[in-house]
Structures are given as structure tokens and as C-alpha cells.
C-alpha positions in Angstrom: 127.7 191.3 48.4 129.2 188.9 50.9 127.8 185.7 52.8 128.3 182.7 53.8 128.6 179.6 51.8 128.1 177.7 55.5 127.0 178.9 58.7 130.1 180.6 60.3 132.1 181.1 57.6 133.9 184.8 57.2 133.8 184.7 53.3 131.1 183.3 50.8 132.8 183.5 47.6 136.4 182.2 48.8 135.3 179.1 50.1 133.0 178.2 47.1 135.9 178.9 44.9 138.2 176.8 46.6 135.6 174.0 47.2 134.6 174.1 43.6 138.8 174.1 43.0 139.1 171.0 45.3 136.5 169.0 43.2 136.7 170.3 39.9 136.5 166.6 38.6 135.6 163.9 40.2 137.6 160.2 39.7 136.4 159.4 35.8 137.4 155.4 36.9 133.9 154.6 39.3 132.8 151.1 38.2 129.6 150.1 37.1 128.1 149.5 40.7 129.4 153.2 41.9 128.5 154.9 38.9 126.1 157.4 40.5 122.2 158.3 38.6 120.9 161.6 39.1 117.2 161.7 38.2 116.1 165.5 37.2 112.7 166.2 36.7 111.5 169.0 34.5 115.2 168.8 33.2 114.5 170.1 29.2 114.6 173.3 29.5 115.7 176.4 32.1 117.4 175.9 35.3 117.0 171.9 34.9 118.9 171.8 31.4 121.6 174.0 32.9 122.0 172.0 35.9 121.8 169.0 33.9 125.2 170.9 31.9 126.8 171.6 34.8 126.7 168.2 36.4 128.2 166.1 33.4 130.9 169.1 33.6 131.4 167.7 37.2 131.0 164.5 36.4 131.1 162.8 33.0 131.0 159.2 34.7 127.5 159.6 36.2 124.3 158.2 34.5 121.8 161.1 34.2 118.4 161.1 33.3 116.0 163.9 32.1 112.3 163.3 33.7 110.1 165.2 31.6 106.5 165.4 30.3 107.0 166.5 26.8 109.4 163.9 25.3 110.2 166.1 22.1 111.8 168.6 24.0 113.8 166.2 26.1 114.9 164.6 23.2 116.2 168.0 22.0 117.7 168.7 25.5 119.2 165.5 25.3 120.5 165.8 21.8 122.3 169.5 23.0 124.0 167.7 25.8 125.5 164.9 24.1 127.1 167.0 21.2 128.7 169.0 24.2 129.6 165.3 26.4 129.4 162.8 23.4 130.5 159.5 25.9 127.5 160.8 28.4 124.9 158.2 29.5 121.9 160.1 29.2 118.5 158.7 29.8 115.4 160.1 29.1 111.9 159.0 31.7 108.2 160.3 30.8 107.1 161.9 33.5 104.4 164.5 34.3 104.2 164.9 38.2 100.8 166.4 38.0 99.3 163.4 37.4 99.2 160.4 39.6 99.4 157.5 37.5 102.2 158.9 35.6 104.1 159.4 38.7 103.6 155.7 39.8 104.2 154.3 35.8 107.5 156.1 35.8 108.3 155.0 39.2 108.0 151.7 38.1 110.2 152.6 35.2 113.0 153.8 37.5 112.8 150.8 39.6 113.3 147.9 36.9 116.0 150.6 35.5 118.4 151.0 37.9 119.4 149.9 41.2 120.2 153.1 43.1 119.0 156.9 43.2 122.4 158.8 44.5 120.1 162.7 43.5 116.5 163.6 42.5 116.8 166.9 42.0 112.5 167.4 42.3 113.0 170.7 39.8 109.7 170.6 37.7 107.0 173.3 38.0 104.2 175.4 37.3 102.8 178.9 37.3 99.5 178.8 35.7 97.5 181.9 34.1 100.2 184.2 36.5 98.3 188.1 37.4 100.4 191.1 38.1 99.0 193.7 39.9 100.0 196.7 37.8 99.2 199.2 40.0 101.5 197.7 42.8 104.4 197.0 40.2 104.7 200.7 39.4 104.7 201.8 42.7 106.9 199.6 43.7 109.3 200.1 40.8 110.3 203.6 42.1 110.4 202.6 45.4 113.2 201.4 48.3 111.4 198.4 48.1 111.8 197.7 44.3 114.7 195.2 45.5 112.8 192.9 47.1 109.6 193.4 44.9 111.6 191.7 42.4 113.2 189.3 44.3 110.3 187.8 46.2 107.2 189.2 44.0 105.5 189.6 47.2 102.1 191.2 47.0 102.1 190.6 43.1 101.3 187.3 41.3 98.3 185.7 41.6 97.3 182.3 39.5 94.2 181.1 38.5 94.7 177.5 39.6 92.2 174.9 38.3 91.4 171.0 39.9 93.4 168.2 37.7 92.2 165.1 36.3 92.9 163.5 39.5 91.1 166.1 41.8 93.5 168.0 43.1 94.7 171.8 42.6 96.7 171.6 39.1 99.5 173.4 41.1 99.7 171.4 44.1 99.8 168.2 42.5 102.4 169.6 40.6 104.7 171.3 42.7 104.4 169.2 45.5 102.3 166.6 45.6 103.9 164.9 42.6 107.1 165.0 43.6 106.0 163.7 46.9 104.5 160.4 45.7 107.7 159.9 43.7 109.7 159.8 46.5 107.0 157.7 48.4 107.5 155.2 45.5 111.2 155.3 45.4 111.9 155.1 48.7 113.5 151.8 48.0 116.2 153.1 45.7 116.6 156.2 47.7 116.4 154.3 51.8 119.2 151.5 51.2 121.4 150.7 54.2 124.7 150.9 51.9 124.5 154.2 50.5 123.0 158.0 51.4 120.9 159.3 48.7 119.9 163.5 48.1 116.6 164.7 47.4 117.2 168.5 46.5 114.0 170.7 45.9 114.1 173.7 43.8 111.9 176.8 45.9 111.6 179.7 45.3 112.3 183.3 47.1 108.6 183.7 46.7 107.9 180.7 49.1 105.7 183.2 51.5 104.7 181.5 54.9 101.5 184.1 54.4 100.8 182.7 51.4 100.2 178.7 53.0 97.5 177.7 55.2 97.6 174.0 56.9 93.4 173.9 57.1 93.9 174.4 53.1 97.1 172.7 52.0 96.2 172.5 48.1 95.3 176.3 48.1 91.7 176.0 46.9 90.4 178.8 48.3 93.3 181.5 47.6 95.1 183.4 44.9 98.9 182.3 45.5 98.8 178.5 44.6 102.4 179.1 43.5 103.6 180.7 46.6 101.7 178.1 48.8 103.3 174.9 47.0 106.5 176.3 47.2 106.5 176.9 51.2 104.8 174.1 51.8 108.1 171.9 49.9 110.3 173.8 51.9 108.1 172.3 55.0 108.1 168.9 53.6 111.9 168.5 53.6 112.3 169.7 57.0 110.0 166.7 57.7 111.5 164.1 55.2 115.1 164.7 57.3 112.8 164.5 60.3 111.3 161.1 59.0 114.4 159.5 56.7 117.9 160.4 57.8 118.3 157.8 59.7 117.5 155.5 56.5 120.5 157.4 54.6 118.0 160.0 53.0 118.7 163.7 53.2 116.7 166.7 51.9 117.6 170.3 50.9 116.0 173.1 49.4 117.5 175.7 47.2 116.0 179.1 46.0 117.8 180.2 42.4 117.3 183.9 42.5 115.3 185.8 40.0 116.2 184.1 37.2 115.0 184.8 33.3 113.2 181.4 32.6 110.0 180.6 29.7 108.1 180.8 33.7 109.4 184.1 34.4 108.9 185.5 31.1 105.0 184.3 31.1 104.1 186.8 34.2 104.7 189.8 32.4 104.2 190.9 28.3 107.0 190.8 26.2 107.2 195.2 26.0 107.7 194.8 30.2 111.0 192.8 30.0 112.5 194.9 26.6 111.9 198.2 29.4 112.6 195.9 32.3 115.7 194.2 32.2 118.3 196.7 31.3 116.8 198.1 35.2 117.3 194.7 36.9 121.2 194.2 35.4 121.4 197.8 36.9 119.8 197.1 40.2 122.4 193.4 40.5 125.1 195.8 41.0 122.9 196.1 44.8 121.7 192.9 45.5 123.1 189.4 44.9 119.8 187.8 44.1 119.2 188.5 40.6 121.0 185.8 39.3 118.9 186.3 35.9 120.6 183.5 33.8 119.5 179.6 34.0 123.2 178.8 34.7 123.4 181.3 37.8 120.4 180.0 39.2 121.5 176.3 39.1 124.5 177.2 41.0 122.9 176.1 44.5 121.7 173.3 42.9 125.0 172.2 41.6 127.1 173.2 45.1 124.9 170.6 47.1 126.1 168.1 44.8 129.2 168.6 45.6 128.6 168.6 49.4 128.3 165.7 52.5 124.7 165.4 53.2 125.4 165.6 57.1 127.1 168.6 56.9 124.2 170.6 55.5 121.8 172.1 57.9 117.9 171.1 57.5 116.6 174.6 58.1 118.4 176.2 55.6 117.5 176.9 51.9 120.6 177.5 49.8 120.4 180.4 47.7 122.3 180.8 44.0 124.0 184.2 44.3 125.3 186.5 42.1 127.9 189.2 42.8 127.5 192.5 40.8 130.7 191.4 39.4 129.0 188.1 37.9 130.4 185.8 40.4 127.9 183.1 41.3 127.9 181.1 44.8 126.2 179.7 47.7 124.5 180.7 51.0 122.5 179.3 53.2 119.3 181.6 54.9 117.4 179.9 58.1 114.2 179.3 56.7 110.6 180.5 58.5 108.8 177.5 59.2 107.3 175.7 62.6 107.9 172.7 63.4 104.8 171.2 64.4 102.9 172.4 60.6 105.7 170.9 58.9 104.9 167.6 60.5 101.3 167.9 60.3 101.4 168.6 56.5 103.7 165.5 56.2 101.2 163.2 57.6 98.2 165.4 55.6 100.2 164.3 52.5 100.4 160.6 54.0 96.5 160.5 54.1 95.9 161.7 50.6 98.6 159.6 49.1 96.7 156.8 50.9 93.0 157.9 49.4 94.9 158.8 45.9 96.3 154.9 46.1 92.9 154.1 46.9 91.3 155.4 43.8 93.7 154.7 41.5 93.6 150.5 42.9 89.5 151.3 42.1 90.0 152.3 39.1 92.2 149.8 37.6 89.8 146.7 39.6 86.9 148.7 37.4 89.2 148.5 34.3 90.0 144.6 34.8 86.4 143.7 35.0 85.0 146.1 32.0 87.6 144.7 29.9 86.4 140.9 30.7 83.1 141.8 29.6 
């Protein structure tokens, strides 16, 4: 199915093609001070690995590194990416964004480590405990609507979300929050005069404006935690262009398509997907949103970096597409959000980053003195 890869443009496919053709390789001679560092969080496995892949294809000069919470696997994940790029620079940063004080410890990490953030591609998150309604999955499976039933999973996931160590809803912090106070904390690699830095968030199709209410941002009181964190980040970077372009900080948001991840594969039992998928590479011969592969998915993800942050519009999330031939590229759909909740949820977050900084300055004045006596 056609699109466009920009607004206006007559043909989706040609022009990703012959942007991707233009800058197939970037110069391999940048210098130590314009060597670019791309931070990736949840990066070892999925759509971050795969984007991780795809960016030292595009770029074998830039310093990468894999923020993740379990270290094994990003060792692993960086293992398989230097036997493909052996002369890569890969880092590796401990970081679980659902929890405060790791967020501010790896900040603090990044900071003394390098001395500019070009991307943080904020890709890390969860679906805890995910409910399918069975009954509405079988009649939507032999419906018209069995297209976008699987592309949005509207009207069937619910989580059982629980409250973190820190407070908060376990997916909030995660999903949003998280990433929020890490771009809070970097904002002086990310803000510099000299340079324009990216902050690309990785949504989701099932990003439901339905789903999100401002009176309850962290989604205590409802049965779509997932859905409401992932509108609610396509709210906050309308806001953070509102706030930091004019500091040399641009946000986008990107939706991958339904794509066969260990998330995706957790909502339903393993007997579902065996009867499943042989349907869904059927029904991709109709739509262009079941990209279904990791390295589909990240195709948005890897066309913004590839792309002049001004010439990207705000309201747009980029979706990875997928022909029914197997051709992957990029569109851009306006995106269903108001104004004026976007920028009251930006200054909602400002007040609880404030009251989380609060505690966790408590906490460590508590620490100091019990450890004196």
C-alpha cells in the first residue's frame, strides 16, 4: 500500500529508497569530537537490538551504547553485534527506567562519559500480566475489523499494573516517567548551543487517546496502563518541541507496526501464534502495518536518523511499513492529541519529578546520618 514518507509527497516507497540510496554510508573519517553517541535504552533484545544493527550498518564511526537493565543480556547483545562490526565502539550503561535512582545513577554515568548525546532513542518498555478478551478476539477474527483488531488491539489488552518501589504505577514509571527524568537529567548533553540533539520515542499503534485520562496520568484507576503510557509519550514530545527546540532539541515518535517481539508473544499462549501467524502473513498482503519482524519495525526508527530534525513535523508519528511485497518504509500519520493536555501533562510530570527529587534528596540526608551513627 502506498503513502507518504513526508507530507505531500506522491510516492512512499520511491523516496525512502532513494533517500536511503543517497546516504547509504555516511563519511567513515568524523574525528573524535564529531563522532556521534546514540544512547538506546531497552537495546538487548527486539526492535532495540535490530535498530541497534541497523545503525552501525549506517554508521560504523558512531559510539553506541546499549542502556539496559539486565547486563547479561546486553552483554550477549553486545557480543552479537561486534562479531557482525568487530571495529564498533559499543558501550554498555545499567539502566532500569522504572526506577528513579537508577535513572539519576546512570545519568550521572552518561554525563562523566561523554560530552554529547547526538540520539536517545527512549525504546525500553513494559506490558505487565497482559488480558485478552477472548470472546472479543474471536469475533473480531472473522470480522472486517480483524485488520485493525490486530493492528491497534483496541478493546483487547488489559494489564494488571502494580505501584513500584518508588510509588508510582510500575508502567508509568516505566514507559514514561523514566524516560522522562532521563531527559530531565541530560538536558545538558542534549540542550548545547553547538549541536541539535534527537530524542525519538518508540509508541505504539495502540496509543488510544480513550485509553488516557489527564485527572489520572499514571493510570491507577484503569485497565490499559500500556495504552495510557504510550499516548501520553506521544503528548510529551509534542510538548518537549514545544519547550526545547529552540535549545537544539527535537522530538519524534514512531509506531513500529505489529511486530513479533518476547512483548508480543507474552499476550497470547504459545498454541494462539502456531494458529495465528500463518493468518497475519496472509492478511499483510492488505495492510502495510504488520511489519511482524524486529528489523521491519525499526525501520522508522532508523529513517529519522537519517533525517534533518527541522524538517520533521511535531504532530506526526512515523510508522514502519511493510508492503505485502516485504518492502519496508516510512509515513508519517497526524497524531490525535490537544494541545492544551499535552502541556498540562508536561508540567504534571514537572511537579512529580520535583516531589520524586524531593524524596530521593530525603532519603539519601536519612542515609548520611544513619551511617554516622
Amino acid at each position: 500500500m502506498g503513502g507518504s514518507c513526508r507530507p505531500g509527497s506522491a510516492d512512499a516507497e520511491s523516496f525512502s529508497r532513494s533517500f536511503s540510496r543517497s546516504f547509504s554510508r555516511l563519511p567513515g573519517s568524523f574525528s573524535s569530537d564529531m563522532q556521534r553517541v546514540v544512547i538506546v535504552t531497552g537495546a538487548n533484545s527486539g526492535i532495540g537490538l535490530a535498530l541497534c544493527e541497523r545503525l552501525l550498518m549506517e554508521d560504523s564511526q558512531l559510539r553506541l551504547c546499549l542502556a539496559c537493565r539486565n547486563m547479561q543480556r546486553a552483554e550477549a547483545a553486545r557480543s552479537a553485534l561486534l562479531t557482525s562490526h568487530t571495529n564498533a565502539q559499543v558501550d554498555l550503561l545499567h539502566l532500569d527506567v522504572g526506577s528513579v535512582q537508577s535513572v539519576l545513577t546512570a545519568a550521572q554515568e552518561v554525563k562523566a562519559r561523554y560530552s554529547r548525546i547526538d540520539f536517545l532513542y527512549l525504546n525500553a518498555g513494559i506490558m505487565p500480566n497482559p488480558q485478552v478478551n477472548v470472546k472479543a478476539f474471536f469475533k473480531g477474527l472473522f470480522s472486517r475489523n480483524v485488520i485493525n483488531m490486530f493492528a491497534t488491539a483496541e478493546g483487547l489488552l488489559t494489564q494488571q499494573d502494580r505501584i513500584n518501589s518508588d510509588g508510582l504505577q510500575e508502567v508509568f514509571a516505566t514507559n514514561l516517567f523514566g524516560h522522562f527524568l532521563l531527559i530531565r537529567e541530560l538536558e545538558p548533553l542534549l540542550c548545547q548551543a553547538s549541536q541539535t540533539s534527537r530524542v525519538i520515542w518508540t509508541s505504539s499503534s495502540n496509543a488510544q487517546r480513550s485509553a488516557f485520562s489527564i485527572e489520572d496520568m499514571q493510570h491507577r484507576n484503569g485497565t490499559e496502563p500500556y495504552s495510557s503510557s504510550k499516548y501520553a509519550s506521544d503528548m510529551l514530545s509534542l510538548a518537549l518541541n514545544r519547550h526545547k527546540n529552540k535549545q537544539g532539541l527535537f522530538s519524534s515518535v514512531i509506531c513500529p507496526g505489529l511486530v513479533m517481539t518476547n512483548l508480543t508473544y507474552g499476550i497470547l499462549p504459545s498454541f494462539f501464534w502456531t494458529l495465528i501467524i500463518p493468518i497475519m502473513f496472509l492478511i499483510r498482503i492488505f495492510t502495510n502495518t504488520f511489519t511482524l519482524t524486529p528489523y521491519n519495525g525499526a525501520e522508522a526508527l532508523h529513517w529519522l536518523f537519517l533525517q534533518k530534525p527541522e524538517s520533521l513535523d511535531p504532530r506526526a508519528k512515523y510508522h514502519s511499513l511493510t508492503s505485502g511485497l516485504g518492502k519496508n518504509y516510512t509515513q508519517p500519520r497526524q497524531m490525535d492529541i490537544d494541545d492544551n493536555i499535552s502541556e498540562i501533562l508536561y508540567s504534571k510530570l514537572l511537579q512529580l519529578e520535583s516531589t520524586v527529587r524531593g524524596k530521593v534528596t530525603e532519603t539519601t540526608t536519612a542515609d548520611k546520618l544513619n551511617s554516622r551513627t
